[in-house]
N, C-alpha and C positions, 0 to 999 in steps of 0.2 A: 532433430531436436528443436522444440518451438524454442522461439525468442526469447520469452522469460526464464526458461530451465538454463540455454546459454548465459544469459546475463547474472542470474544466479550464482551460476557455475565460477563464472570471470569473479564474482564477488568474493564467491570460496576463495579462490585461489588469494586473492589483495590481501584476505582475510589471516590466511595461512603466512603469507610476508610477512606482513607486523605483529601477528602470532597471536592476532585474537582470534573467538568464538561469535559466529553472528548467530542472532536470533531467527532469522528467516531459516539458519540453516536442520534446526530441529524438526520443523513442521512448516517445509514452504507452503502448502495448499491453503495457510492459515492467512496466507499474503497476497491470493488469488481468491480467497472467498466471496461469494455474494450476500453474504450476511450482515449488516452493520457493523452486528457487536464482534465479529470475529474481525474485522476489519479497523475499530477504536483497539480491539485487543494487540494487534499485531503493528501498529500504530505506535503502543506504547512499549511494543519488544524493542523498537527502532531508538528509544530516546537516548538510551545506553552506547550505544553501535558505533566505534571508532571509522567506521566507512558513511555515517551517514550523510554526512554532505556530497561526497564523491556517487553514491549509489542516486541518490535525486538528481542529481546532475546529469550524471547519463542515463537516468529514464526519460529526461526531459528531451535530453538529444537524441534519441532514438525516437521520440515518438511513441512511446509505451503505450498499448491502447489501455492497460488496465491494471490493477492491481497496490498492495501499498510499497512504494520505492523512496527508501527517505525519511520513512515516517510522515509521507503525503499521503493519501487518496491520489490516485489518477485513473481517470475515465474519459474513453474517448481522444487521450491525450494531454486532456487537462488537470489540472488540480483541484480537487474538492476540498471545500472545506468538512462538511460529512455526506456520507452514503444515507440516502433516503431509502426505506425499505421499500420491496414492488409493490405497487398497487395506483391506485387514481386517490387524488385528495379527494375530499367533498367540493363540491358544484357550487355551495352557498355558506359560508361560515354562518356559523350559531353565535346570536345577537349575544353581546356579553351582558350577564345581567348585574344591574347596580341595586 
């Protein structure tokens, strides 16, 4: 079992304690996505979420290489503010015109 389906998993369980419903737990893939918008979307299942402090907390302690925990971005293991989509910016920005 990768890392994140156990940590998941342990989340279900916290979740079932205090006898909520988490949002990751409907469509976790939506919480692993490389999409932005699925990622601001899944962001915003987090705001609700009685474990959200606890769940950022140990993706931080773990090292989480990816995914949103907390209602964070993390990539690499850090915290993003947002996910840029793939690709290379432009080489030279375009002069603003007055």
């Amino acid at each position: 079992m990768h890392q994140e389906n156990l940590a998941v998993t342990t989340l279900l369980r916290e979740a079932a304690d205090v006898g909520a419903a988490l949002p990751c737990a409907n469509n976790p893939h939506l919480w692993f996505s490389e999409r932005p918008a699925d990622l601001e979307l899944a962001k915003s299942g987090c705001r609700s979420c009685p474990l959200r402090k606890s769940c950022l907390a140990g993706a931080v302690d773990r090292g989480e290489p990816c995914g949103v925990w907390g209602g964070e971005i993390i990539q690499h293991g850090r915290i993003l503010a947002i996910k840029r989509p793939p690709g290379r910016p432009p080489k030279a920005r375009e002069p603003c015109l007055q």
